[in-house]
LOGUKE-889571 format. One record per residue (C-alpha): residue number from 1; residue in one letter; chain; z, x, y. Coordinates in steps of 0.001 Angstrom, whole numbers, plus 500000, padded with zeros to 6 digits. Last residue first. Layout:
# residues N
     i   aa   ch       c3       c1       c2
   NUM    A    A        Z        X        Y
...
This chain:
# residues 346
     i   aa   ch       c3       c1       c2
   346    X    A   832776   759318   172289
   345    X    A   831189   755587   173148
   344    X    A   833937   753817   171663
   343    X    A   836228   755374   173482
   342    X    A   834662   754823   176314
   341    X    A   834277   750940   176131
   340    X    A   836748   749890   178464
   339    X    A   836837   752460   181059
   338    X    A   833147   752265   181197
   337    X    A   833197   748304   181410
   336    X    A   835954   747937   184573
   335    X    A   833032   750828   185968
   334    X    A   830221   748830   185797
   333    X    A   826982   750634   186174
   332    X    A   826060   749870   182440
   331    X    A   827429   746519   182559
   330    X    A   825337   745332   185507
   329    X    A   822126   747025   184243
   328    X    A   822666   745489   181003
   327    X    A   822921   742165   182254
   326    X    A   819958   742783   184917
   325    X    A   817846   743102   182003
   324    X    A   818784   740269   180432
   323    X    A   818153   737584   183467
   322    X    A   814802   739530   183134
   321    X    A   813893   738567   179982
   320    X    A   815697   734996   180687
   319    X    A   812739   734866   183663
   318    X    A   809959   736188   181925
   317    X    A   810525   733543   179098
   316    X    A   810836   730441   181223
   315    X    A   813920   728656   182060
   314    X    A   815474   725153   180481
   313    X    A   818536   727162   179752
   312    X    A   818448   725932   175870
   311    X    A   814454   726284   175898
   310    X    A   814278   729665   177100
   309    X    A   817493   731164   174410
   308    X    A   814331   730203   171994
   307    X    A   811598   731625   173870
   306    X    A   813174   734972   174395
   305    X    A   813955   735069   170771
   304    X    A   817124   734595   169100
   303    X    A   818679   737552   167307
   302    X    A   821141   735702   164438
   301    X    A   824364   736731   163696
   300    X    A   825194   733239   164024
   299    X    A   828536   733491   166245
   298    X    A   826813   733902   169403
   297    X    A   826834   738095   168879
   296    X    A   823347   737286   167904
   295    X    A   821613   739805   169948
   294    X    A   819719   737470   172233
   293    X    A   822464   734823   171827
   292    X    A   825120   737047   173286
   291    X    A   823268   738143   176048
   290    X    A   822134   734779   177290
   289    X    A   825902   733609   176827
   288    X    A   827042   736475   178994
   287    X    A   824444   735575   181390
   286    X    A   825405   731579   181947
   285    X    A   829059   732476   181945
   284    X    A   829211   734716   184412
   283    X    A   829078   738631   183571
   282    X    A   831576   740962   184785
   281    X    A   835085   740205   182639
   280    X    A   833459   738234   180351
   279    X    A   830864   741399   178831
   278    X    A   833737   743765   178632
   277    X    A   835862   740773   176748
   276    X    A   833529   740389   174368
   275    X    A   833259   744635   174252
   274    X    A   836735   745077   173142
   273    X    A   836928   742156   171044
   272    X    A   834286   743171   169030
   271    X    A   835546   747170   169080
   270    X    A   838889   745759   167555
   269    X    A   836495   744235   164834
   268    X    A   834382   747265   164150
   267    X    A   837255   749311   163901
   266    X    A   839275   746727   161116
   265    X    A   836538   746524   159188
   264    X    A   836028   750246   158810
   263    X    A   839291   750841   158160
   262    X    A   839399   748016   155494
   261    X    A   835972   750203   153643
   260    X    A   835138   747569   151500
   259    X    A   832992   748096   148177
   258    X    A   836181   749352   146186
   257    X    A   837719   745878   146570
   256    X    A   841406   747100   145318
   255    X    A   842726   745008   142948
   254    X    A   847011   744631   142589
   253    X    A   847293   741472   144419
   252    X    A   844161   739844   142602
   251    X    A   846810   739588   140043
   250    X    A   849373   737263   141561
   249    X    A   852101   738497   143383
   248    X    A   855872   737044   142898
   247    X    A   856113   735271   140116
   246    X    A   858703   737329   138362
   245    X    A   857518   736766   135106
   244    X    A   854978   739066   135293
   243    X    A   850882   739078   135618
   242    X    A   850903   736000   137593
   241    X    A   847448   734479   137451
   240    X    A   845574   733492   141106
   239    X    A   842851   736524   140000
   238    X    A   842035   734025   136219
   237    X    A   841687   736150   133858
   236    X    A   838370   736730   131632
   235    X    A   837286   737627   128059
   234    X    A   836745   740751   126627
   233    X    A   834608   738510   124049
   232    X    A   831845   737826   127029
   231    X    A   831351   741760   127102
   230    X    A   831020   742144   123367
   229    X    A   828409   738628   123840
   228    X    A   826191   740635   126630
   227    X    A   825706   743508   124062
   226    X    A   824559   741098   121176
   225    X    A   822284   739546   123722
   224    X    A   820786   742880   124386
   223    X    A   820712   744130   120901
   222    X    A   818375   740710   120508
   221    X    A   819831   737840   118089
   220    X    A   818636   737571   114613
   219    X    A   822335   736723   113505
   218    X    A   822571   739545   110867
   217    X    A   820430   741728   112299
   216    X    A   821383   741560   115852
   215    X    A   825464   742121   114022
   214    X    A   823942   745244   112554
   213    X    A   822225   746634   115611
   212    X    A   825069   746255   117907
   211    X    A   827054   748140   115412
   210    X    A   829483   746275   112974
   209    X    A   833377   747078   113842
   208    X    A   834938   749732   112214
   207    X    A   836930   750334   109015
   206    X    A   833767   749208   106448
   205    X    A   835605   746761   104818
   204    X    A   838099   744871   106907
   203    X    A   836374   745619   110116
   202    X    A   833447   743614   108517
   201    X    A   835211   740518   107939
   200    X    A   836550   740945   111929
   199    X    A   833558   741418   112982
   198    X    A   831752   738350   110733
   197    X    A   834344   736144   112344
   196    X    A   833922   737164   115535
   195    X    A   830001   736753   115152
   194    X    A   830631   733209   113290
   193    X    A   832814   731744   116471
   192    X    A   830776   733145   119234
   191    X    A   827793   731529   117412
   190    X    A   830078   728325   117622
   189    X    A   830707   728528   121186
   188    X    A   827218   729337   122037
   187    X    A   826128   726222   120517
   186    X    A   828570   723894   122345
   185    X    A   827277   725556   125444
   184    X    A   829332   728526   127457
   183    X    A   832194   726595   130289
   182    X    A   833457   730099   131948
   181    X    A   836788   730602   132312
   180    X    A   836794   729020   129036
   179    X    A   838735   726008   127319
   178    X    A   837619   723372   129001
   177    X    A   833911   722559   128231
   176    X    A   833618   724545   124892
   175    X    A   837367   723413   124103
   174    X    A   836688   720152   124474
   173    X    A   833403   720082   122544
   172    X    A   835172   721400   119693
   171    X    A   837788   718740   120078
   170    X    A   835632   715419   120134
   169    X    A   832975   717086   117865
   168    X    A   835944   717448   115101
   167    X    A   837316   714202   115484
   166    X    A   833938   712165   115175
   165    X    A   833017   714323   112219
   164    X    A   836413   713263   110592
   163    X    A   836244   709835   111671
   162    X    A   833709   709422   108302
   161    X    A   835325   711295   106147
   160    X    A   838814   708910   107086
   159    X    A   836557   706229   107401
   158    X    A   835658   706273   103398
   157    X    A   832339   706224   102889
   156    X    A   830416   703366   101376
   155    X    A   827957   702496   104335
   154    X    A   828943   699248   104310
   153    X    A   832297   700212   106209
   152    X    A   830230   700188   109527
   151    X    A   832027   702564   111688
   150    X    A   831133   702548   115308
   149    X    A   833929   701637   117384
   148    X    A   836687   702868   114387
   147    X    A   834745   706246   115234
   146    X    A   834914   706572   118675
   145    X    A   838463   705812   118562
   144    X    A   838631   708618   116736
   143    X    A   837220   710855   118873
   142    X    A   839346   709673   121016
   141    X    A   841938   710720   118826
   140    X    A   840425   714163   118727
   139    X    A   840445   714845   122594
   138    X    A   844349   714005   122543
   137    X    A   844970   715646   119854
   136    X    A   843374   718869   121630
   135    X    A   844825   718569   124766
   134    X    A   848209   718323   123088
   133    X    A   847630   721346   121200
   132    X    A   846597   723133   123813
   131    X    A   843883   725390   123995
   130    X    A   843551   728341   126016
   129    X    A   843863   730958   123313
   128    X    A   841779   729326   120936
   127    X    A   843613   729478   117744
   126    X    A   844737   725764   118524
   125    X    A   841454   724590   116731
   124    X    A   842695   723922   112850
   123    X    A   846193   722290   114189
   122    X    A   843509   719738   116116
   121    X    A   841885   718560   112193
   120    X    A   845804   718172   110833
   119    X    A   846701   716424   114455
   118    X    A   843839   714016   114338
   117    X    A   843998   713348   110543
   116    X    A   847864   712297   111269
   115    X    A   846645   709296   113754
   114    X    A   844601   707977   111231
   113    X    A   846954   705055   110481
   112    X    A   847012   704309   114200
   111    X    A   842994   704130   114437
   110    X    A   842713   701732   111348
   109    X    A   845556   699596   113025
   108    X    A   844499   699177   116016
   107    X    A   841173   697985   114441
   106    X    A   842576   695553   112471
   105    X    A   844785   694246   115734
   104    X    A   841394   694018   117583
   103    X    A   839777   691657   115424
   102    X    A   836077   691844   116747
   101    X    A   834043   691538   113363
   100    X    A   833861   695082   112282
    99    X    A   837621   695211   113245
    98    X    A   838421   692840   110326
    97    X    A   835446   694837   108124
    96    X    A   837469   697648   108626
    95    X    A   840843   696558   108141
    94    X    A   839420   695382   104477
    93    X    A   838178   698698   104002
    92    X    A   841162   700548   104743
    91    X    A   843739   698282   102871
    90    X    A   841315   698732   099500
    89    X    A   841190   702620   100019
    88    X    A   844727   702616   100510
    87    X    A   846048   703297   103830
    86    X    A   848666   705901   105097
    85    X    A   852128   704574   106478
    84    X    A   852250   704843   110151
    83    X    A   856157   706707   110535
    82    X    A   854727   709818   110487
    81    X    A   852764   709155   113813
    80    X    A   856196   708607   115468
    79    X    A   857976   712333   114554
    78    X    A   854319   713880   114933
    77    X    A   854816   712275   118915
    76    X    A   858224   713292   119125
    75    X    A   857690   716808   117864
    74    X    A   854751   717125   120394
    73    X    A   856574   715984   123221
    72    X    A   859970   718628   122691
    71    X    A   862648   717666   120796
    70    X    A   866524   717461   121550
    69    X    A   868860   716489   118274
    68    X    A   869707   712938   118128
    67    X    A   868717   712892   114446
    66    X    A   866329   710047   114935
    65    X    A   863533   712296   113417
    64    X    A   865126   711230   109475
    63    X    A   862485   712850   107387
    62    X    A   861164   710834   104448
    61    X    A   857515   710649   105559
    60    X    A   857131   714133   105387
    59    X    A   854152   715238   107194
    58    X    A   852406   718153   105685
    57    X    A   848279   716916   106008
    56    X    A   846786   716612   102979
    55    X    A   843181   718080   102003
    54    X    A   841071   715969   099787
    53    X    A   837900   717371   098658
    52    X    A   834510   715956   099173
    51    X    A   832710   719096   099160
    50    X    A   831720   718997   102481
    49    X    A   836159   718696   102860
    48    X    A   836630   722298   101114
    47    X    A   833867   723673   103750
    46    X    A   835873   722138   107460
    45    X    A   838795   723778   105662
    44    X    A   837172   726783   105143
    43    X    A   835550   727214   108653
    42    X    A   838849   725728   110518
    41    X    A   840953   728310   108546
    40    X    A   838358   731049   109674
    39    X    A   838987   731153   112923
    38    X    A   842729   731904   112417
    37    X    A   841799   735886   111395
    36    X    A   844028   736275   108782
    35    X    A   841945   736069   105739
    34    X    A   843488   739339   103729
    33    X    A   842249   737721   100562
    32    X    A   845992   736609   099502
    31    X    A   846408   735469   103275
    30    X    A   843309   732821   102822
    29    X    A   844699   731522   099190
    28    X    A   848051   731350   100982
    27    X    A   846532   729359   103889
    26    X    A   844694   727116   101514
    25    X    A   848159   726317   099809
    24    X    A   849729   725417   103112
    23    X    A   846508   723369   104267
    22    X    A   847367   721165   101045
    21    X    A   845154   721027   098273
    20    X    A   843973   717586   096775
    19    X    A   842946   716309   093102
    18    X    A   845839   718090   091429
    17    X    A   843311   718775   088190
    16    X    A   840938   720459   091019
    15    X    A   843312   722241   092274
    14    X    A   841809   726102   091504
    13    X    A   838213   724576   091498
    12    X    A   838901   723279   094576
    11    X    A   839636   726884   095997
    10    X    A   836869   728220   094207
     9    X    A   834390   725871   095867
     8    X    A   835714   726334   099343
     7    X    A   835266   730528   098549
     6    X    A   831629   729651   097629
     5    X    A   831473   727789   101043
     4    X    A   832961   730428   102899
     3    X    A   830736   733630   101303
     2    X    A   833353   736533   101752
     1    X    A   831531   739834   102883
């Protein structure tokens, strides 16, 4: 099982006369060790920077983007945030003591030339399947914008490490809260994280995936919690998606509802109308209303009681009990309500 942070430390070990690795060269260090699972590019990275190693983003600053050839809004956007020249320690600080003290234009300016670490720390998240990359820059530079708010440059880090944090809890807890059919806790997010992780790690070796027992081992979860998480990782669809291109019926189109009977449904409603109109056609209004409300065909599906249908009519309890029984004696000796109702009655 590959230990991430002592991986992290080879890989800077590897560089370390360089004084930076790129996130190219960390995925070829990840594709040499058969590391292909995306989730674990944000682990390593996220483990190479705790160790206070530089990792450069892949903007050219030398490419011509006024081409005239068409580009979609992310191109455009990298296009004009590789244009912000990158800050020397010196420029960085002094911006930040500007913006410490109110100047606004400092502190523009420390967020704009930071603009890159946003889309190098969002490229790290877009494995999640529902996760835009535009959502997800867009999260992390307000994360960043969070951090030129509250960055005190006496603290003798560099903003860059210290936006980084900002960044990454502005985009992990987007994709907790957005990201899932069902919104799971920041926490639960990241133990779904490490358990896929340590699945697919495990595939790799042993062939099959980890039993219920191993992975409760390993995490110090219950079996039952560990059985609950294989059924979260199936993952859900949405019953208004279009399974096709052809837009045409959505999925819920092709479930059947195995606990509804429609023929059923569709008896006991024609039978409804059937005996509501029975009931109107020889009843007045005051009895048929009586009748309905004592066996909660008023709509409610609630019985009322005697007393209860009393105090609407203003009458006693004897008398809508026998208002009642001369309701069903009129429809039972009706013949209009025979010829109606017998087929229902065979």
């Amino acid at each position: 099982m590959y230990d991430i942070d002592a991986l992290a430390a080879q890989i800077c070990k590897a560089h370390e006369e360089k004084g930076f690795v790129t996130e190219k060269e960390l995925v070829k260090e990840m594709k040499g060790l058969g590391l292909d699972d995306p989730r674990w590019k944000a682990d390593l990275m996220d483990a190479v920077e705790a160790l206070g190693f530089e990792i450069k983003d892949e903007f050219n600053e030398n490419t011509d983007y006024d081409d005239g050839l068409a580009m979609d809004g992310i191109s455009l956007y990298m296009a004009d945030v590789g244009r912000y020249r990158l800050l020397s320690k010196e420029e960085e600080y002094d911006l930040a003591v500007r913006a410490r003290h109110g100047d606004k234009k400092a502190k523009e300016k420390l967020i704009t030339s930071n603009l890159r670490l946003v889309i190098s720390i969002a490229k790290r998240y877009s494995y999640s399947p529902r996760a835009e990359l535009q959502d997800l820059m867009q999260s992390g530079n307000l994360g960043l914008m969070k951090a030129a708010d509250r960055y005190d440059p006496g603290v003798g880090c560099k903003f860059s490490s210290y936006a980084t944090w900002w960044i990454k809890q502005a985009v992990t807890r987007y994709i907790s809260n957005y990201c899932n059919t069902v919104r799971l806790p920041v926490y639960l997010c990241d133990a779904h994280r490490d358990i896929s992780q340590f699945i697919s790690q495990y595939q790799k070796e042993h062939g099959k995936e980890p039993s219920d027992k191993v992975l409760a081992r390993k995490f110090g979860f219950s079996e039952e919690i560990i059985a609950a998480y294989r059924r979260v990782k199936r993952g859900m669809e949405s019953l208004d998606a279009f399974p096709g291109e052809d837009y045409e019926s959505d999925i819920g189109s092709y479930l059947a509802d195995s606990g509804i009977d429609v023929e059923e449904i569709v008896i006991s409603r024609n039978m409804k109308e059937d005996l509501e109109k029975a009931i109107d056609s020889v009843l007045d209004e005051r009895d048929a209303d009586i009748l309905r409300m004592r066996w909660g065909a008023d709509g409610t599906q609630e019985m009322k009681s005697l007393e209860e249908v009393g105090r609407k009519y203003n009458l006693t309890r004897e008398r809508i009990r026998q208002i009642e029984k001369r309701a069903f004696t009129t429809l039972r000796d009706s013949p209009s309500v025979y010829m109606r109702l017998h087929p229902w009655l065979d």
